[in-house]
Every structure is written in structure tokens, then in C-alpha cells.
py3Dmol code that shows the C-alpha trace and the ligand (Angstrom):
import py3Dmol

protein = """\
ATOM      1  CA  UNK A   1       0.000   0.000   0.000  1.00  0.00           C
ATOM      2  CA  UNK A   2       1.195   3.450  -0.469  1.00  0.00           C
ATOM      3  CA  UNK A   3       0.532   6.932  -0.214  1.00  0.00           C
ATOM      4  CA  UNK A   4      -0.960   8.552  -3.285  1.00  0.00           C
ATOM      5  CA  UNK A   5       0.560  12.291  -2.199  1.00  0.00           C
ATOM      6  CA  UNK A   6       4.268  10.592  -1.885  1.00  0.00           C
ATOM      7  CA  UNK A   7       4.388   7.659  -4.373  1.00  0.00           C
ATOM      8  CA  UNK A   8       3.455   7.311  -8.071  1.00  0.00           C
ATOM      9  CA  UNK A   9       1.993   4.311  -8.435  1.00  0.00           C
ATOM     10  CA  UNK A  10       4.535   4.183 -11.632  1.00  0.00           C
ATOM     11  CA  UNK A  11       7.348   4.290  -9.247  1.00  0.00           C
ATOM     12  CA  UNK A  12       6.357   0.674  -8.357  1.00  0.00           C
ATOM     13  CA  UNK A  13       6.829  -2.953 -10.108  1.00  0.00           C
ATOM     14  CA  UNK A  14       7.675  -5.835  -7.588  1.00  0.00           C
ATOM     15  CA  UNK A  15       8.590  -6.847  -4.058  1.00  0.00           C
ATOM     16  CA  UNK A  16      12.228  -7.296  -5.277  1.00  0.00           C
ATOM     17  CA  UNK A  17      12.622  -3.129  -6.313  1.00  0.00           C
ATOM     18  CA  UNK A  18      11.223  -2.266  -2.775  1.00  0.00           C
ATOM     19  CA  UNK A  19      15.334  -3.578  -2.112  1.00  0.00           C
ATOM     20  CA  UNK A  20      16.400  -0.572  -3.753  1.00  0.00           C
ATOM     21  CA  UNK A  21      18.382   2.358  -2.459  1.00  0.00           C
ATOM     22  CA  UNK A  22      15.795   4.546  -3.478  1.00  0.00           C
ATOM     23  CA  UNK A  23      13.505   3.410  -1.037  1.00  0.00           C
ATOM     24  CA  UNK A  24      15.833   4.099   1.739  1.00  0.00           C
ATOM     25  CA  UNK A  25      13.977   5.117   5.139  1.00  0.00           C
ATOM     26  CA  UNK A  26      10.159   4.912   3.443  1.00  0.00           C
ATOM     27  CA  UNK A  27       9.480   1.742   4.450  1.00  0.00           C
ATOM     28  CA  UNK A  28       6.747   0.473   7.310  1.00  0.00           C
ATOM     29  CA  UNK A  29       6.607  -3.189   7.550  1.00  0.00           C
ATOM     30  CA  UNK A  30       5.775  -5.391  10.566  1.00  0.00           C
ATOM     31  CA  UNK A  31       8.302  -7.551  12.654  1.00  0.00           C
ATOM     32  CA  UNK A  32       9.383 -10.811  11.040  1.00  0.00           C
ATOM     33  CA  UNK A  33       8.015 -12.318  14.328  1.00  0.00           C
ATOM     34  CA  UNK A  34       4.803 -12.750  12.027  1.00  0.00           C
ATOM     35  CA  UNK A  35       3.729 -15.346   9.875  1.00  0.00           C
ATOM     36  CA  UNK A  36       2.554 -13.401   6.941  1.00  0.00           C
ATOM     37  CA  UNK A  37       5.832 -11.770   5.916  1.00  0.00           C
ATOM     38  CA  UNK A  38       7.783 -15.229   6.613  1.00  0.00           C
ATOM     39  CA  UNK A  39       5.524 -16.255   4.056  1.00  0.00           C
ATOM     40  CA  UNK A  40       6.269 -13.565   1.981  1.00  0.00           C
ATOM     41  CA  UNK A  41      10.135 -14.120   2.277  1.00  0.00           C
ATOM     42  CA  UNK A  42       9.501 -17.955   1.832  1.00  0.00           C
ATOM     43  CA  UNK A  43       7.675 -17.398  -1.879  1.00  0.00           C
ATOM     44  CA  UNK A  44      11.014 -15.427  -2.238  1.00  0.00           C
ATOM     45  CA  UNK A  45      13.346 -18.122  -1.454  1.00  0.00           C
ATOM     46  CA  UNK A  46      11.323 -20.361  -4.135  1.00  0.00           C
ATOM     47  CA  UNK A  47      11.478 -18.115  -6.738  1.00  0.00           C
ATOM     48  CA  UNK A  48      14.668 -16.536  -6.247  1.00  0.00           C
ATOM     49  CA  UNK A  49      16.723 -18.902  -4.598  1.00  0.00           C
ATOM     50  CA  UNK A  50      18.410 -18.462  -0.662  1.00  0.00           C
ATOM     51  CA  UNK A  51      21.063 -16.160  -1.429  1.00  0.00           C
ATOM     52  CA  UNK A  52      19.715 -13.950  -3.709  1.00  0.00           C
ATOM     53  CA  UNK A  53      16.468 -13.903  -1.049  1.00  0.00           C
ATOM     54  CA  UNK A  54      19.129 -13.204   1.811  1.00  0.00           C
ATOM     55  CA  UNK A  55      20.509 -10.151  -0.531  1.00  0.00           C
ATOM     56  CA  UNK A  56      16.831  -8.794  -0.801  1.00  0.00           C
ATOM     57  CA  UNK A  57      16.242  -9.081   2.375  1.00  0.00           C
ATOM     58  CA  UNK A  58      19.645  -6.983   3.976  1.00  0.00           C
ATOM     59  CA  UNK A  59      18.284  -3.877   1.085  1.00  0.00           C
ATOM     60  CA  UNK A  60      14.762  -4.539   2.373  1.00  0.00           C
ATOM     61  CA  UNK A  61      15.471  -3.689   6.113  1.00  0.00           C
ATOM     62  CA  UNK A  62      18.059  -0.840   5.107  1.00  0.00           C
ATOM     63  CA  UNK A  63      14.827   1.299   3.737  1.00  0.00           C
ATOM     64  CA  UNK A  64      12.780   0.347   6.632  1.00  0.00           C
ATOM     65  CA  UNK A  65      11.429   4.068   7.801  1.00  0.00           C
ATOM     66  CA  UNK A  66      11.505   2.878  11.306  1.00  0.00           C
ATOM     67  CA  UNK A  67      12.151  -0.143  13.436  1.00  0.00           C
ATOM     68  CA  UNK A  68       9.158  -2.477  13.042  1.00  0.00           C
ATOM     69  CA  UNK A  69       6.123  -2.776  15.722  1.00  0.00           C
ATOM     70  CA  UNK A  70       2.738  -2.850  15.290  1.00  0.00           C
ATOM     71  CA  UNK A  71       0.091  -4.798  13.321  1.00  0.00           C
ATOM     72  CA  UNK A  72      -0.678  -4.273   9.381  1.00  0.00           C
ATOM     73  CA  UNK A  73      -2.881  -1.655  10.408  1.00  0.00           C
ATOM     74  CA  UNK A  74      -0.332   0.275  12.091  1.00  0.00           C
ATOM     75  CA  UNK A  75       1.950  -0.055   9.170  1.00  0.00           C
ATOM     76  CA  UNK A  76      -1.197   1.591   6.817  1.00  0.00           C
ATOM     77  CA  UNK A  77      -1.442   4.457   9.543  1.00  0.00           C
ATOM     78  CA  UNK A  78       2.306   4.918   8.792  1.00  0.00           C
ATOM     79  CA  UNK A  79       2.661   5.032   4.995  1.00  0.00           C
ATOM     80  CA  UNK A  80      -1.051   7.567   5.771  1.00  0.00           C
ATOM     81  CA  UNK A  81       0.713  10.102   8.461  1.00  0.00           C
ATOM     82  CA  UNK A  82       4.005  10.349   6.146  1.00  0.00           C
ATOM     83  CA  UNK A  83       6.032   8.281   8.234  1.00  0.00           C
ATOM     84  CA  UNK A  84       6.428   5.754   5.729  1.00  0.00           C
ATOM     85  CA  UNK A  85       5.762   6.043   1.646  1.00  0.00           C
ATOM     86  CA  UNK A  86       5.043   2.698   1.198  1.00  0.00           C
ATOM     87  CA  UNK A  87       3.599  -0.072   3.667  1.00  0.00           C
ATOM     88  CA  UNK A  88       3.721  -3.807   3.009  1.00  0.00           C
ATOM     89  CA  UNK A  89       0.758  -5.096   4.323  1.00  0.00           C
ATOM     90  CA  UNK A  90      -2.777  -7.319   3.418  1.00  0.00           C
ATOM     91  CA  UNK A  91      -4.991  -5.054   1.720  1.00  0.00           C
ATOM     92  CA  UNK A  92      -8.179  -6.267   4.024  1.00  0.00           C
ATOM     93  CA  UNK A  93      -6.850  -4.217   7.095  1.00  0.00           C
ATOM     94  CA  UNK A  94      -7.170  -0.991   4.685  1.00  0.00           C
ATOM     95  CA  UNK A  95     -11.088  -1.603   4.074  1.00  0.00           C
ATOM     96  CA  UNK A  96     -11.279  -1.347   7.972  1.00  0.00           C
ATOM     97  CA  UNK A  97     -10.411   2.683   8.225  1.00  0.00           C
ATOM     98  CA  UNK A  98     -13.028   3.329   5.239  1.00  0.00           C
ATOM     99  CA  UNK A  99     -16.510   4.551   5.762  1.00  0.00           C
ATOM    100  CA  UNK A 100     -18.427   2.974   8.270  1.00  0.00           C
ATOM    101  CA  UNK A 101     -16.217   0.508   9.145  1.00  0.00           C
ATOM    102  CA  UNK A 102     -14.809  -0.645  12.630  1.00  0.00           C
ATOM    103  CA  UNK A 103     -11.654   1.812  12.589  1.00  0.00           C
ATOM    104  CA  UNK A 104     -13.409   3.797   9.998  1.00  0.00           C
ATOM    105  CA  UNK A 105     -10.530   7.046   9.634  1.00  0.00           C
ATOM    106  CA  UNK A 106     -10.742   9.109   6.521  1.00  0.00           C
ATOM    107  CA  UNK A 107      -7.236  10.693   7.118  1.00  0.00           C
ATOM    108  CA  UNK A 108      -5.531   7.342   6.790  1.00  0.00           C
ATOM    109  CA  UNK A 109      -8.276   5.740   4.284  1.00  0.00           C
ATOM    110  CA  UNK A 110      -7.896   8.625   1.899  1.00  0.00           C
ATOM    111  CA  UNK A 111      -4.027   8.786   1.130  1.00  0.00           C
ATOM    112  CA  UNK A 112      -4.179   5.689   0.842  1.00  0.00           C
ATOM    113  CA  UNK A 113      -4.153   3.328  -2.467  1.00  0.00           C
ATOM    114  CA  UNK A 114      -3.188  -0.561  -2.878  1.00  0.00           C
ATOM    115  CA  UNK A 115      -0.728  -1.834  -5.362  1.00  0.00           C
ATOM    116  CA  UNK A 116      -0.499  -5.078  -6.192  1.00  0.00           C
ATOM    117  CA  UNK A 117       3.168  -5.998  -6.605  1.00  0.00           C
ATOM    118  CA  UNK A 118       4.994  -8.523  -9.608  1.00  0.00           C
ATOM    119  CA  UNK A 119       1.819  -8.340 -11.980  1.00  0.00           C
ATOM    120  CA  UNK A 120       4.349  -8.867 -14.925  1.00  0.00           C
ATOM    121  CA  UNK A 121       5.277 -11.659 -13.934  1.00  0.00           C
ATOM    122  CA  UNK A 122       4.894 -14.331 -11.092  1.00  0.00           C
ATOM    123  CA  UNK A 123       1.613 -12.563  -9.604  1.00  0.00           C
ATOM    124  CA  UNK A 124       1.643 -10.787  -6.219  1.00  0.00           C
ATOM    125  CA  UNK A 125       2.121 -13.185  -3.099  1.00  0.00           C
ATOM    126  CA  UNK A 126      -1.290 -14.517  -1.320  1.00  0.00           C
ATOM    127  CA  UNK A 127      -1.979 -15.110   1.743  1.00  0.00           C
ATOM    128  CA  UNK A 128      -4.594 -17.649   2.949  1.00  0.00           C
ATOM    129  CA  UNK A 129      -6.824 -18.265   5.646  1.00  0.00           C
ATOM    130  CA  UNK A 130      -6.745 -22.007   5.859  1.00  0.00           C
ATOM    131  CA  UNK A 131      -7.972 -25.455   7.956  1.00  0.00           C
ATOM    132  CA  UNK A 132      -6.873 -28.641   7.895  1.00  0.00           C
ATOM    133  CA  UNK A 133      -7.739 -31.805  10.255  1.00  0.00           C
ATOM    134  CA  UNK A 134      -5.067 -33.407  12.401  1.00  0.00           C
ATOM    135  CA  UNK A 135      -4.228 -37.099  12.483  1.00  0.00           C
ATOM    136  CA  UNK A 136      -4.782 -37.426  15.711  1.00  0.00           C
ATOM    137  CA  UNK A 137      -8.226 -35.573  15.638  1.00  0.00           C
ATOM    138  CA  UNK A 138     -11.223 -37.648  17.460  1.00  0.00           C
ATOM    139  CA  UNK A 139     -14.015 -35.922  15.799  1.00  0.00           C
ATOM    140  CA  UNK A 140     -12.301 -36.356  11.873  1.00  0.00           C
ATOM    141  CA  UNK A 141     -16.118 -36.774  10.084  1.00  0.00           C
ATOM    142  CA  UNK A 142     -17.312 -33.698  12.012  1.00  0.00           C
ATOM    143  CA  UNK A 143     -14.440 -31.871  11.417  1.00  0.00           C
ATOM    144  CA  UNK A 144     -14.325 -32.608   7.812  1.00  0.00           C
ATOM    145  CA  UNK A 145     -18.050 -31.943   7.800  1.00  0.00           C
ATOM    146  CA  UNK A 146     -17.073 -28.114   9.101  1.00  0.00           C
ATOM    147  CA  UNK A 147     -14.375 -28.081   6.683  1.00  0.00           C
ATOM    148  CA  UNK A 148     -16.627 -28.314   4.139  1.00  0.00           C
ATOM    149  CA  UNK A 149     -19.277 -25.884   5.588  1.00  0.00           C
ATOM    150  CA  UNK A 150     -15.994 -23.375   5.673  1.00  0.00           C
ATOM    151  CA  UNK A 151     -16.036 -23.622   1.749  1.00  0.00           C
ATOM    152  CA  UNK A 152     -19.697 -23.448   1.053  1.00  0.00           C
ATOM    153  CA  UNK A 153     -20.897 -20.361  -0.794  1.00  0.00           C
ATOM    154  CA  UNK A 154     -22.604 -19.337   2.745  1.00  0.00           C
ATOM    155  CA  UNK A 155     -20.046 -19.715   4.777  1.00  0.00           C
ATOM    156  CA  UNK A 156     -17.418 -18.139   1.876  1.00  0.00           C
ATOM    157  CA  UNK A 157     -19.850 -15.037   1.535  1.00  0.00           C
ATOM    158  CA  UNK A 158     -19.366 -14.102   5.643  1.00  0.00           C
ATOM    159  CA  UNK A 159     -15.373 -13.893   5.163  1.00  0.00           C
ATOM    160  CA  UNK A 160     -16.275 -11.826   2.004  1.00  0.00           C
ATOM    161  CA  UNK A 161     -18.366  -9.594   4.120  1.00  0.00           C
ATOM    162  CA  UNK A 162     -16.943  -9.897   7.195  1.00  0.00           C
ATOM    163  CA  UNK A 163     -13.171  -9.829   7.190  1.00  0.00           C
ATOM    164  CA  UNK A 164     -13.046  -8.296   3.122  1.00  0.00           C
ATOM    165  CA  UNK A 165     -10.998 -11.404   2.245  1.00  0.00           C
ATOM    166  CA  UNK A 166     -11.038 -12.900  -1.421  1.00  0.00           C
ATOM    167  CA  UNK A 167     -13.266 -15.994  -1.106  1.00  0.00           C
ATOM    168  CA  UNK A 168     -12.125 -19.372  -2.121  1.00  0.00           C
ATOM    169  CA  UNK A 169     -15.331 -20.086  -4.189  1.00  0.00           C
ATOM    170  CA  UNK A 170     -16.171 -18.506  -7.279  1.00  0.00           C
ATOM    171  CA  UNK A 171     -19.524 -16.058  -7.611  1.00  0.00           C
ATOM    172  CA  UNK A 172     -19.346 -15.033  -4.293  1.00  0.00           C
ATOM    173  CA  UNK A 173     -19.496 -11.524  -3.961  1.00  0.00           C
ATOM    174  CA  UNK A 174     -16.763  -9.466  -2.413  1.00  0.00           C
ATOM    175  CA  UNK A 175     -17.207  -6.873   0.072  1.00  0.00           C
ATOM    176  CA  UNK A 176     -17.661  -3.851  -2.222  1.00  0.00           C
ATOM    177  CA  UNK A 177     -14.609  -1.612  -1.042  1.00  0.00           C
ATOM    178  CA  UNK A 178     -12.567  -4.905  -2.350  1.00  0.00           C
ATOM    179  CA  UNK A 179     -14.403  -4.841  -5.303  1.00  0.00           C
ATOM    180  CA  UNK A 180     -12.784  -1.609  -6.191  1.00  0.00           C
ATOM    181  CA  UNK A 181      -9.794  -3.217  -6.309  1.00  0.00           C
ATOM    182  CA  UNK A 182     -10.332  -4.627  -9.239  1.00  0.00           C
ATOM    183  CA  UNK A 183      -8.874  -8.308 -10.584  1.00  0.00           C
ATOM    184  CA  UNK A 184      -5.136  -9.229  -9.783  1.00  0.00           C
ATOM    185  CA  UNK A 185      -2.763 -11.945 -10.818  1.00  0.00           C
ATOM    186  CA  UNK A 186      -1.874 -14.077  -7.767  1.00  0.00           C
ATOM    187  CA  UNK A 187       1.277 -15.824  -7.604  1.00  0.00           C
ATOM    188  CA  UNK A 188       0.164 -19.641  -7.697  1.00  0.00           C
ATOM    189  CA  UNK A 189       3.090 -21.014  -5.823  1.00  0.00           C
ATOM    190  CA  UNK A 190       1.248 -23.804  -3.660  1.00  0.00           C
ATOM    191  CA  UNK A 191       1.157 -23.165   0.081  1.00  0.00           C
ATOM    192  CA  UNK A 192       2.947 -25.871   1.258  1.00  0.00           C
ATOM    193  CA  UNK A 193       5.909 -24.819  -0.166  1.00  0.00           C
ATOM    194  CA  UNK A 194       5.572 -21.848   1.736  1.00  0.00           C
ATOM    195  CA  UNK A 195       5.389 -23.833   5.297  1.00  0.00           C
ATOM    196  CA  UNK A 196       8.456 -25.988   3.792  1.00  0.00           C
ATOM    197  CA  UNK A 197      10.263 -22.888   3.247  1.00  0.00           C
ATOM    198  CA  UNK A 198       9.148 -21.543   6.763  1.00  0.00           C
ATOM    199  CA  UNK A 199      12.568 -22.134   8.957  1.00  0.00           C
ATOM    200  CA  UNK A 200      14.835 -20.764   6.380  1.00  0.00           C
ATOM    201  CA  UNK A 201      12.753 -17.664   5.721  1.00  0.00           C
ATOM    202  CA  UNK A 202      12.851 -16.857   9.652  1.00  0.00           C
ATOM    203  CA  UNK A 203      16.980 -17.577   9.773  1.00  0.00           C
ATOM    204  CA  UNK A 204      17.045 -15.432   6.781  1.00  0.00           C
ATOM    205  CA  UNK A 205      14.769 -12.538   8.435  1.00  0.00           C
ATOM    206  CA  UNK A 206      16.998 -12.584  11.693  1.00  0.00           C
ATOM    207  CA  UNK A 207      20.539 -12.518   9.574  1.00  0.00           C
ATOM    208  CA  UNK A 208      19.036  -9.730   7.744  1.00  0.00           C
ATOM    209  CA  UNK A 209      18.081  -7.575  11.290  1.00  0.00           C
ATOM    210  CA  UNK A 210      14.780  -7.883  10.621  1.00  0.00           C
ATOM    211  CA  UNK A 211      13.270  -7.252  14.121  1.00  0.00           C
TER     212      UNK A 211
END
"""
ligand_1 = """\
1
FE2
Fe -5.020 -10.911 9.130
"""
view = py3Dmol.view(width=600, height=400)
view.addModel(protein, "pdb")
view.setStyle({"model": 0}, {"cartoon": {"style": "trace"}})
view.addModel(ligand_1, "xyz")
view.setStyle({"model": 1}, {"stick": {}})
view.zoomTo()
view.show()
């Protein structure tokens, strides 16, 4: 996400360039303590290989506008008040400052526009909200049962609504701020690669003084 009064949206192309000197002290990201940017460094390490993702990484903290802390929101707020230009962040915690909404705050919904990074090539990295049932688990037919109420155009439509995330199941309709958004390419790297990648992407993170 960045700020319309401080970025051109020209200006960016793909989480690699965000490594660049000329994003030195403008950006706000969250610690690496969380899962969804060890994700994002673990689709890195698949595409770009460890070393080169250990490079990115060292030029990614150097433009950090300030020492991580916070949640995604407070990483919007930033790139909004000028502290950052640019925040990396899931675009669902924007649609919560707009009109109405729970945080609803025009000052940081206004500056405000999303940017969908790599669309040239790979897609932009996606994070999921996922379930799964355990081995181990004593109540597997119920719990498959809920699984599959999870995926149901229903149950799809309330995270939609809800929480603004894409749903899973085609034809359901997205919360209308979202909709705005318009259609992206997502990268289609499978999600298991990004837990196998998981360990490495933290070692790399901590090398790289990512707090
Ligand atoms: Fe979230």
C-alpha cells in the first residue's frame, strides 16, 4: 500500500525493487516475528533462490522508515501520516479505516491506495486463511463436515463480508470496497511450499536484522 501524495503508483513494479536504495527510510513493515511476511520471504526463497532472497532481504530492512512494531494496520497508519511512503501489508486491514467501518478514519483511508506488486510476472504473493484436520483428531467426520461448511458459498460469503478477504469459491461476492480493487494476478506457488520454506525464511529474516 502506499501513499498517493508521496508515491506514483509508476514508481512501483515488484517486491524485489522495494530492495532498492531509493527506497531508503520509506518503508513500514511489521516484525518478522509474524507469519505473513515469513511467508512472503519464503515465496522469495522459491522463486529466487536463498542467497539472492538473503541479498533482498539486507536492502529490504536498510529502507525500513523505522524499526518495526505494530500490526498491518499500524503499518497503513504509517505510509497515511508520512512516516512511511510505502507499507507492506494485506490489503483487508485498509477496508477497515473506510466509511463505516470498525476503525473507519478518513485521514488514513484517503491517502491511501493498494498496489499489487509482480503483476508482470509471477503474480503478487497470497496469503490464505486455511484449515486442515489433524491425524490425531477424534471428531475427523465432524471436522471434515465443518471443513466443508468453511467452503460453502454461505459460509465463503461471511469472510467476504466480514473480514473483506477474497473468497475461495467462485460467484461469491466481495465486500464492495474490495471490489474496487479490481482483478489481480496471484502468484500460484502452492502453500505448502511456503510452510516448507518456513525455517529458512525466519533464519534469513533474523541474519538480515529484521526485528
Ligand atoms: Fe489478518
Amino acid at each position: 500500500m502506499y501513499n498517493q501524495n508521496r508515491v506514483n503508483e509508476d514508481e512501483l513494479s515488484t517486491y524485489e525493487a522495494l530492495a532498492n536504495q531509493e527506497w531508503q527510510n520509506r518503508l513500514a513493515v511489521r516484525s518478522s516475528n509474524n507469519v505473513y511476511n515469513q511467508s512472503l520471504v519464503a515465496s522469495l526463497i522459491e522463486h529466487l533462490g536463498k542467497s539472492e532472497t538473503q541479498e533482498w532481504c539486507r536492502g529490504l530492512v536498510e529502507n525500513f522508515a523505522r524499526p518495526p512494531r505494530g500490526g498491518d494496520m499500524a503499518q497503513i497508519k504509517a505510509a497515511a501520516s508520512g512516516m512511511a511512503d510505502v507499507a507492506i501489508a494485506n490489503y483487508y486491514y485498509l477496508t477497515r479505516f473506510a466509511p463505516g467501518r470498525q476503525a473507519e478514519n478518513p485521514e488514513v483511508f484517503n491517502p491511501i491506495e493498494v498496489f499489487f506488486p509482480n503483476q508482470q510476472g509471477r503474480g503478487t504473493h497470497v496469503n490464505i486463511s486455511g484449515g486442515g484436520v489433524i491425524k490425531t483428531a477424534p471428531n475427523r467426520d465432524a471436522a471434515i463436515q465443518f471443513l466443508e461448511y468453511l467452503a460453502s458459498p454461505s459460509a465463503q460469503a461471511i469472510f467476504a463480508q466480514s473480514n473483506s478477504e477474497y473468497p475461495v469459491v467462485p460467484n461469491v461476492p466481495l465486500d464492495p470496497i474490495v471490489a474496487r480493487l479490481g482483478d489481480f494476478k496471484e502468484d500460484s506457488l502452492n502453500v505448502a511450499v511456503l510452510g516448507g520454506n518456513n525455517p529458512e525464511a525466519v533464519r534469513i529474516m533474523n541474519r538480515a536484522g529484521w526485528q
